[in-house]
N, C-alpha and C positions, 0 to 999 in steps of 0.2 A: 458505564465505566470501563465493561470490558474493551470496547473499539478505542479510546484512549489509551487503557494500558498498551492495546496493542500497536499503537501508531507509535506511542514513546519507545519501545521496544522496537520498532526500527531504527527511528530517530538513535535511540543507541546503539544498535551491531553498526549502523553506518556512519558514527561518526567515533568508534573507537575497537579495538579488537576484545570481543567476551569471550573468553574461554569456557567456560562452566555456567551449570544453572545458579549455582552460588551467587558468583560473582555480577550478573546479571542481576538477583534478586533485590543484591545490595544496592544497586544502581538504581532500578525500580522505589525502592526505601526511599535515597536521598532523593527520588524526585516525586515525592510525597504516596507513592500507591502504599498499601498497607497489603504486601502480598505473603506468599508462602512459597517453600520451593516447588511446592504440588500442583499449586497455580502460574508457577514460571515454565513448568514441567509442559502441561496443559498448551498454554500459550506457545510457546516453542511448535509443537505439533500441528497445531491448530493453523500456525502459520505457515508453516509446511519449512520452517528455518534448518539447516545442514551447516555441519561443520565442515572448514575449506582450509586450507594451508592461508596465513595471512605473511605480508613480508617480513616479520617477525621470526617466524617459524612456528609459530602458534598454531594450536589450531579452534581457530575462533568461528562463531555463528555468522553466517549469513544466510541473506532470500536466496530460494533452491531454484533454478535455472532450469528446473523440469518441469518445463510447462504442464504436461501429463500428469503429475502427479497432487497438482491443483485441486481442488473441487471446486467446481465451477459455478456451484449453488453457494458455496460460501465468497466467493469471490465475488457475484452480484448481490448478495444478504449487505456485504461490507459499502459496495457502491448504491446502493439504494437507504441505509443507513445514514449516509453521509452526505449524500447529495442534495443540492439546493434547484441550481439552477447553471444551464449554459448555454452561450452566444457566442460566437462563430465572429473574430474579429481575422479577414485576411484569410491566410493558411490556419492559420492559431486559432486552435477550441479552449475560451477560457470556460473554465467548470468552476462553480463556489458551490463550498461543503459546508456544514454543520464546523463550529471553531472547533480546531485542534486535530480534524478529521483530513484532510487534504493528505496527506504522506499514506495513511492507509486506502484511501481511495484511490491516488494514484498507483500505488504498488500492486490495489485490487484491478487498474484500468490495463497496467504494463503486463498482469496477469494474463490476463485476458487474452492478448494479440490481436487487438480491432485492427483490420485489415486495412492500409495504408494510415497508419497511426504509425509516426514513429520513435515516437516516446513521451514522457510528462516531467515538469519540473513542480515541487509543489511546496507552497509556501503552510500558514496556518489554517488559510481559509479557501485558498484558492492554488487553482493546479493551470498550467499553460500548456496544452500537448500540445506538438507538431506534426501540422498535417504534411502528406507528401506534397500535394496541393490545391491552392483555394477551390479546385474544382470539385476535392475528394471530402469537403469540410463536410458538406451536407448530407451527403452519407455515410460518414462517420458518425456524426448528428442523431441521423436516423437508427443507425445500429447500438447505440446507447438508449436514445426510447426505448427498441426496446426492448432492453434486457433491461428497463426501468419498466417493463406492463405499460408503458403508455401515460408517467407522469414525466417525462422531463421537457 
């Protein structure tokens, strides 16, 4: 339940400006989690989320651009979580996740900085990263194994 709260709590700072843990919470509610603000709190941290000036003048959550301050264990927990299966179509690594899990997987892969990866777009189930190219797919491929142990 938690890697769902947390993927929807993307899905929200990125498609609207949250100021407060409050208001986040309440967002959370109407989209059925039964949370508290302790576990908004948690989740917040967890995700390594920082407040930024939004064109508002707000200042609302968003993912923290410090790659660094990542953990990296938690970033492959999230992509091993979530992951199913991926095929190499062209430059394009499609990846399928566990339903509802794709946005936190992807966010867990943009994490990361897979070396000539250069970024993901990600539906419910499925993510589309762009390789630099078809030559670089197979070792992007390979450096997802594995930091998958050896199932993907």
């Amino acid at each position: 339940m938690k890697n769902y709260r947390h993927q929807k709590i993307m899905e929200i700072i990125q498609s609207r400006e949250v100021e407060t843990q409050e208001e986040l919470a309440g967002l959370l509610r109407s989209a059925g989690f039964n949370v508290t603000q302790a576990t908004v709190s948690r989740d917040i941290r967890q995700l390594n989320l920082k407040k930024v000036p939004a064109s508002s003048g707000r200042q609302c959550y968003a993912p923290s651009n410090d790659r660094e301050a990542f953990d990296a264990g938690r970033l492959e927990g999230i992509l091993r979580a979530g992951f199913v299966s991926m095929e190499a179509a062209s430059n394009i690594l499609v990846i399928r996740t566990v339903s509802g899990m794709a946005m936190a997987v992807a966010a867990a892969i943009d994490a990361l900085s897979i070396p000539k990866m250069i970024g993901c777009i990600a539906g419910d189930d499925t993510i589309m990263c762009a390789i630099r190219s078809q030559d670089d797919v197979e070792s992007v491929m390979g450096f997802i194994d594995d930091l998958l142990g050896g199932i993907g």
